[in-house]
C-alpha positions as CSV (number, residue, x, y, z in Angstrom):
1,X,67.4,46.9,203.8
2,X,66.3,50.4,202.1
3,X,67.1,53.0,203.8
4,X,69.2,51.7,206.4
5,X,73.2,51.9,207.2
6,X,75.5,49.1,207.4
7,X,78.4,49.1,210.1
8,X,81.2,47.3,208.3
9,X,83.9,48.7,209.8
10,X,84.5,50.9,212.5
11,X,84.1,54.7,211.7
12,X,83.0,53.8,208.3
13,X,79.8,53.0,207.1
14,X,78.1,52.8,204.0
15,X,74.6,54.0,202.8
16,X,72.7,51.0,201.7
17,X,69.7,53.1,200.5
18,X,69.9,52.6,196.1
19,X,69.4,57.0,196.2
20,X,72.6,57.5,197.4
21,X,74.4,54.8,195.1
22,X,76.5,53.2,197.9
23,X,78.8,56.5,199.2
24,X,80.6,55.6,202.4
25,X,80.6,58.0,205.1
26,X,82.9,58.6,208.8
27,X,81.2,58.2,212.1
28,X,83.7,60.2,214.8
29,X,83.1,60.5,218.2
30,X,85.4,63.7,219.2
31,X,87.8,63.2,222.1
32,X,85.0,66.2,223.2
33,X,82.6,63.4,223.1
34,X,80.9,65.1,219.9
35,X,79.0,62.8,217.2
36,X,80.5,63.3,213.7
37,X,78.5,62.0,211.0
38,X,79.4,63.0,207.3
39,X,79.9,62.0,203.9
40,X,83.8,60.9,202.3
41,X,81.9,61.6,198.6
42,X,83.6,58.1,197.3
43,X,82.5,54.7,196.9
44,X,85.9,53.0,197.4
45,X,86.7,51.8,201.5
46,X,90.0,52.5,201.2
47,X,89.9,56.0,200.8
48,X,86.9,56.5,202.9
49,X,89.4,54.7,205.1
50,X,92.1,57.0,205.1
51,X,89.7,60.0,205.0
52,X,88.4,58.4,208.8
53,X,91.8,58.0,210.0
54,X,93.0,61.5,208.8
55,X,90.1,62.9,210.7
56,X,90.2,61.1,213.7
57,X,94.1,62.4,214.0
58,X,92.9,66.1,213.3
59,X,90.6,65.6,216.2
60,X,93.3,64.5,218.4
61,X,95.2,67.2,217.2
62,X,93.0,70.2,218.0
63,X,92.2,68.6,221.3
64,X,96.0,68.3,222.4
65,X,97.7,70.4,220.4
66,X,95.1,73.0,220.1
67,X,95.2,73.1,215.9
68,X,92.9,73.1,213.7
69,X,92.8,70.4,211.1
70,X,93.2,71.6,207.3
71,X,90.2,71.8,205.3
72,X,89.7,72.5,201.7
73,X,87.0,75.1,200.7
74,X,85.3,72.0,198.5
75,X,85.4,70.3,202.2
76,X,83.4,73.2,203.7
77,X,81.4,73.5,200.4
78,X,80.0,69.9,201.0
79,X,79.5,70.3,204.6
80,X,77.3,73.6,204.2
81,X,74.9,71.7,201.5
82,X,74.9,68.7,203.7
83,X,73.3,70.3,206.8
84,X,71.1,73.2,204.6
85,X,68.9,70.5,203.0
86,X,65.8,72.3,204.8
87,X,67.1,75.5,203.6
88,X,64.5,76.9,201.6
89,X,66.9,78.6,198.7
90,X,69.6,75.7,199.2
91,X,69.0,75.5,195.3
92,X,70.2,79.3,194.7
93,X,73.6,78.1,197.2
94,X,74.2,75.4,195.2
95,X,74.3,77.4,192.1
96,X,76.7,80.1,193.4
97,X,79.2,77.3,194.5
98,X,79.1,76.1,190.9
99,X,80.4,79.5,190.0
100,X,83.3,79.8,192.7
101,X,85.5,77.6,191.4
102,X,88.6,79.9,192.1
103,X,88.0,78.5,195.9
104,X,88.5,75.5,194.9
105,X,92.0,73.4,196.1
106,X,92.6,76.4,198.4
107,X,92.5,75.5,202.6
108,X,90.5,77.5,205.0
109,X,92.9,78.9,206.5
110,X,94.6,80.2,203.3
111,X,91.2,82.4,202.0
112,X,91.8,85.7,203.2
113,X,89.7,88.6,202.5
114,X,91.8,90.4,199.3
115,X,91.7,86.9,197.9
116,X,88.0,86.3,198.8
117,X,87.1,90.0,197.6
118,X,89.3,89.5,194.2
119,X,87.4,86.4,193.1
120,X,84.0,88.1,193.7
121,X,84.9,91.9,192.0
122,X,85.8,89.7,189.2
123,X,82.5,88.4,188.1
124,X,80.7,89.7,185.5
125,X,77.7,90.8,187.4
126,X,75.8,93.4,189.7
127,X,76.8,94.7,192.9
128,X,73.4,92.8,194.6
129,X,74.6,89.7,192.6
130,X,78.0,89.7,194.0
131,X,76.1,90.4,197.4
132,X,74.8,87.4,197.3
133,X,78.0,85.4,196.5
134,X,79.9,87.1,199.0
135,X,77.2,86.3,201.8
136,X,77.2,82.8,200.8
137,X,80.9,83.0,201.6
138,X,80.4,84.8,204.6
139,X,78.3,82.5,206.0
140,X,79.9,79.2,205.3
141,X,83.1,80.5,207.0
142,X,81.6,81.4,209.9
143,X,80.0,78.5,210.5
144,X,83.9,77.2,210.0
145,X,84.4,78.9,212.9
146,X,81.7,78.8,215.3
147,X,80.1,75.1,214.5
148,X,82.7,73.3,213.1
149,X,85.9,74.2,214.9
150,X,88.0,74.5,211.3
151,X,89.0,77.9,211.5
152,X,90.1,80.4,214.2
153,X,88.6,83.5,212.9
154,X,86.7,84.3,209.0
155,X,88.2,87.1,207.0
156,X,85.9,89.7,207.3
157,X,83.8,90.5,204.1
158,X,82.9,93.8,202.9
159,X,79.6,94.3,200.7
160,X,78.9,96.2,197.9
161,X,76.7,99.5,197.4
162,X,73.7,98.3,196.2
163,X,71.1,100.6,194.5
164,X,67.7,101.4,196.8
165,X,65.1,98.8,195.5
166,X,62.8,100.1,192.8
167,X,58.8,100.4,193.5
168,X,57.4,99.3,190.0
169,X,53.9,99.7,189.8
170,X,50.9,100.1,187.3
171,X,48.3,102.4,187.2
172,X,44.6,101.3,186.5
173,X,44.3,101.5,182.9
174,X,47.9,100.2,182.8
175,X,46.8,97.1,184.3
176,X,43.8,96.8,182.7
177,X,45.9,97.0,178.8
178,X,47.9,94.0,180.1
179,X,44.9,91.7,181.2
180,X,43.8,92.6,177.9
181,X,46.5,91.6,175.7
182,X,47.2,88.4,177.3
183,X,46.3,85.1,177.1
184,X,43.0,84.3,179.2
185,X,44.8,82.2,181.5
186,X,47.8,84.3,182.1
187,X,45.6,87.1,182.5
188,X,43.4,85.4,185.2
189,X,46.5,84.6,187.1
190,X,47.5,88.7,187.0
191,X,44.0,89.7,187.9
192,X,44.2,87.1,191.0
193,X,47.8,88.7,191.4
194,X,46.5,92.3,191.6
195,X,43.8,90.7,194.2
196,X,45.7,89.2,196.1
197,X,49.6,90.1,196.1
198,X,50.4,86.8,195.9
199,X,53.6,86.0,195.5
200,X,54.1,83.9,191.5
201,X,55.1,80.6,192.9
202,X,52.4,81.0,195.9
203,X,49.9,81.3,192.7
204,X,51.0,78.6,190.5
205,X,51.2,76.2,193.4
206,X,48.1,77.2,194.8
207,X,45.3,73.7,195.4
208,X,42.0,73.6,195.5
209,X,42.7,72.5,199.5
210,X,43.9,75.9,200.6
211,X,40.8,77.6,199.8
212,X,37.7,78.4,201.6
213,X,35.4,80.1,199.2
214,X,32.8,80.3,201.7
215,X,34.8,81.7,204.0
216,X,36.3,84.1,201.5
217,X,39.5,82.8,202.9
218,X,42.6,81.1,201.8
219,X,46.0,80.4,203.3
220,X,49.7,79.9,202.2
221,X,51.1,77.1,204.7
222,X,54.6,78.1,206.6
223,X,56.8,76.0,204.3
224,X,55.6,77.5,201.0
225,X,56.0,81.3,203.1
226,X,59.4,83.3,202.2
227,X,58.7,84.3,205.5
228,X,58.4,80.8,207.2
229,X,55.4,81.6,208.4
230,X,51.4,80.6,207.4
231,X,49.7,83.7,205.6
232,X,46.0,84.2,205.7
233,X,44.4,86.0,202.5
234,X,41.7,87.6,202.7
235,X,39.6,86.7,199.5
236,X,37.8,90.0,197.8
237,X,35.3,89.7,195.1
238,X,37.7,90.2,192.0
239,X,39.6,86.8,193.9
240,X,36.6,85.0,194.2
241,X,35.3,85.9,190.4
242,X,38.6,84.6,189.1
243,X,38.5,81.7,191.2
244,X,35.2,80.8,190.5
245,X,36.8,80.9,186.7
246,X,38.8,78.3,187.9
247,X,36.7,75.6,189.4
248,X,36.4,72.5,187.6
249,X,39.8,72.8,185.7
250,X,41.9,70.4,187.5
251,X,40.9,68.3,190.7
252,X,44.1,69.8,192.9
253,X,45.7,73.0,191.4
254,X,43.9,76.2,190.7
255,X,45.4,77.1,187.8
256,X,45.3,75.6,184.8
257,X,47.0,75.7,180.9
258,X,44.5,75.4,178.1
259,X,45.3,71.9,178.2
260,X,44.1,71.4,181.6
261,X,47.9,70.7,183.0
262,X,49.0,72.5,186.2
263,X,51.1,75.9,185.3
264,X,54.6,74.9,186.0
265,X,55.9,78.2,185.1
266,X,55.1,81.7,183.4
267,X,56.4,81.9,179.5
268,X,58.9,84.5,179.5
269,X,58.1,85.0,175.1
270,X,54.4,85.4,176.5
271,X,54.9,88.1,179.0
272,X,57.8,89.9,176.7
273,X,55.7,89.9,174.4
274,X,52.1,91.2,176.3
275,X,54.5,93.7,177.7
276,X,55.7,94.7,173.9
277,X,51.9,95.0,172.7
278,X,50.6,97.0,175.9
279,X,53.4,99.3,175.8
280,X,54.9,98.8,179.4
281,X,58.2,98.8,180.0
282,X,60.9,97.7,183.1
283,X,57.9,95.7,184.4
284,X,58.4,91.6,186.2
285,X,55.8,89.4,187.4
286,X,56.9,90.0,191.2
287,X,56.1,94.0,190.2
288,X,52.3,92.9,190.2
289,X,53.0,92.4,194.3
290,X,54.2,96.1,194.3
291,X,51.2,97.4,192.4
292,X,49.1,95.7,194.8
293,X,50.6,97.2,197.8
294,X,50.7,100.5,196.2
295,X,47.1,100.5,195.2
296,X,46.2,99.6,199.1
297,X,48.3,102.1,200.5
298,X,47.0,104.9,198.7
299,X,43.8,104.1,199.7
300,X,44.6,104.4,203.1
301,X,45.5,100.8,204.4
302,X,47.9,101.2,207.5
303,X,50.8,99.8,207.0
304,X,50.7,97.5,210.3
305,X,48.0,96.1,208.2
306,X,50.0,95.7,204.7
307,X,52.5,93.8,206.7
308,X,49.9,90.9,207.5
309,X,48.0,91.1,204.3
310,X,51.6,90.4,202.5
311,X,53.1,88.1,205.1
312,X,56.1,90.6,205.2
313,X,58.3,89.7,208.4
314,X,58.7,93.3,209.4
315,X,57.4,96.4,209.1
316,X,60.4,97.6,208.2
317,X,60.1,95.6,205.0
318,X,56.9,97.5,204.2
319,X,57.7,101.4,204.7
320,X,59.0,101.1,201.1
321,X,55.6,101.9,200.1
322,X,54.5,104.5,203.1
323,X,56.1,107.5,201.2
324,X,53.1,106.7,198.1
325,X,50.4,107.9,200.4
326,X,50.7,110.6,203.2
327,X,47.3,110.8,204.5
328,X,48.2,110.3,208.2
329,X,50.5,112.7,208.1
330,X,47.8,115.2,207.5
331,X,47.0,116.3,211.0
332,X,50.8,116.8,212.0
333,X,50.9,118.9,208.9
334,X,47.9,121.4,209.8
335,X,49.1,122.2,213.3
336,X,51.1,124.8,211.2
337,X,48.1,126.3,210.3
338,X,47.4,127.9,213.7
339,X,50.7,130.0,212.8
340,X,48.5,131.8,210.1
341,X,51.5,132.1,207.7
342,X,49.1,132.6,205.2
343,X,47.3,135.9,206.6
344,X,46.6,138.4,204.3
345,X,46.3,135.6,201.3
346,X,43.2,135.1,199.6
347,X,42.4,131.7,200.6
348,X,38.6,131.7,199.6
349,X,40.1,131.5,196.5
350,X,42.1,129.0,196.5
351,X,38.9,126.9,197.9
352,X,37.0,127.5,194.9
353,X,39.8,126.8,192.5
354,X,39.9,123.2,194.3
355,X,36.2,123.1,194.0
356,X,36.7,123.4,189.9
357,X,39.5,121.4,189.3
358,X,40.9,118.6,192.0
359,X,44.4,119.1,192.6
360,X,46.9,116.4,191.2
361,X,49.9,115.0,192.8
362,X,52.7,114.3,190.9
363,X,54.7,111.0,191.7
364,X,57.9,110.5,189.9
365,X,57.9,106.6,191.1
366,X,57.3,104.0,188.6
367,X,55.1,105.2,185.9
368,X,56.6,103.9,182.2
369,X,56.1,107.9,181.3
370,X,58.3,109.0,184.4
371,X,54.8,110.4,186.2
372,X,52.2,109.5,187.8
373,X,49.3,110.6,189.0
374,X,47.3,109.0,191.9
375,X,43.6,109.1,191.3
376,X,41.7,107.1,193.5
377,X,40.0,105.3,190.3
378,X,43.2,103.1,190.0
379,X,41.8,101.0,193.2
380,X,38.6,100.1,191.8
381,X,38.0,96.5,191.3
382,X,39.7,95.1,188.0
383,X,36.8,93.1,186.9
């Protein structure tokens, strides 16, 4: 009998699979002709009883009376995590309806927007935090309204100002005073990082079977993709020294503890503390990803190409990085040249100054000093 359902009365049926611990749930057929099929979230019939007959009558309702039946926010809660089981940050949703209890015992219908907006402003959080809850929201009620036929029309939900995302990113010598001061596997896993801007769970689930070392290839299947989609790496020699590292560690994952165990996560104490002793400050694991897009763009990768190499969905998602190098912008620039604004300047001097002394640019983005300057040394191989 495991995994199958048991008809034992009609509209009502209970899960006979042991995971599920014996919850009924309603089988509806709409006057529409639609299938209903969802879970009452008790164990006893007779309420799962009266939950089918309740329905069944809001059915009938809508269809001749044109109203909608009355549903709790829990109601829609349960719905939303009942049909986003393949959704990928399902997890994160879960969470945030943990921390919306306010919305709880309050119908649909009754949730308007200075309520909604209220409950949100008052968390103690970010504007990008509250963001997210108020999407979440957004999203559930909509579906209210479009898929489920609860509600006529969802408040609509203003979001807040969030601050432009930050491009973190080490220089060279930066990076290498982090590899140093960390432990050996930690610091392979960074190198492979700054190889491969891979994102951290992509590297401590990557197996054994997703690599083609002769082919200097490996691949990150669609489901393990933020994007949905399969990304191809390209596998340059610091990947393939630090992989090489690797092999004979552990039959399936890459990388390994000192114990030989699969890395389930990375020690927040450890990198604090490598941080602490390499003097870097404001820096996350996921700002390895930036430093490896910044180093390729300012050595002249398009971004068309970034895009793939990252698995971005857009390019849009990648122009973050375009203003760090502005090397194809150098030909539009010297069509002002035929203008000779400079006639009567004595540029053979300025030639030989560059001649002596290379002129440095000066980036304000995310050195721990507040500059930065791009030298060209900061994209040779790590190891």
């Amino acid at each position: 009998m495991h995994g199958c359902r048991l008809h034992l009365k009609a509209g009502v049926k209970k899960n006979a699979d042991k995971r599920n611990n014996g919850i009924w749930y309603v089988d509806i057929t709409t006057p529409s002709g639609r299938r209903i099929r969802q879970t009452t979230g008790t164990k006893n019939e007779q309420e799962a009883q009266r939950l089918y007959h309740k329905l069944k009558y809001e059915f009938w309702s809508a269809k001749h009376f044109d109203e909608k039946p009355d549903k709790l926010w829990e109601e829609a809660a349960l719905r939303w995590i009942d049909e986003m089981q393949e959704k990928k940050s399902i997890a994160n949703d879960l969470c945030r309806l943990r921390q919306l209890p306010e919305l709880r015992g309050h119908y649909l219908r009754h949730l308007s927007r200075d309520f909604i907006m209220a409950v949100v402003a008052a968390k103690s959080c970010s504007n990008s935090t509250k963001n997210r809850y108020l999407a979440l929201i957004r999203a559930i009620l909509n579906k209210a309204v479009k898929e489920w036929d609860w509600l006529d029309k969802a408040p609509n939900l203003k979001l807040y100002q969030e601050p432009k995302r930050r491009i973190r990113w080490l220089t060279k010598p930066e990076a290498e005073k982090l590899i140093s001061v960390l432990p050996p596997y930690l610091a392979d896993m960074v190198v492979f990082s700054l190889a491969t801007g891979l994102r951290q769970r992509n590297v401590l689930d990557l197996e054994w079977s997703q690599i083609d070392l002769p082919a200097r290839t490996a691949w990150i299947h669609a489901s393990d993709s933020k994007s949905g989609r399969a990304i191809g790496v390209a596998l340059n020699d610091t990947a393939v020294v630090v992989l090489s590292k690797q092999m004979g560690k552990h039959s399936k994952f890459v990388f390994t503890q000192p114990n030989g165990r699969k890395v389930l996560s990375i020690s927040s104490r450890l990198w604090k503390n490598a941080l602490d002793k390499a003097g870097i400050v404001d820096f996350r694991w996921h700002d390895l990803r930036h430093t490896w897009a910044s180093w390729l763009i300012q050595a002249g990768v398009p971004l068309a190409a970034l895009q793939e190499m990252g698995g971005w969905e857009s390019v849009e998602m990648v122009r973050r990085y375009a203003h760090l190098s502005a090397q194809h912008l150098q030909n539009h620039a010297a069509l002002l040249d035929k203008m000779n604004l400079a006639e009567g300047t004595n540029l053979t001097q300025l030639d030989k100054g560059k001649e002596k002394k290379d002129i440095q640019v000066i980036d304000k983005i995310g050195g721990s000093g507040g500059v930065r300057t791009h030298d060209q040394g900061i994209m040779s191989p790590l190891l």
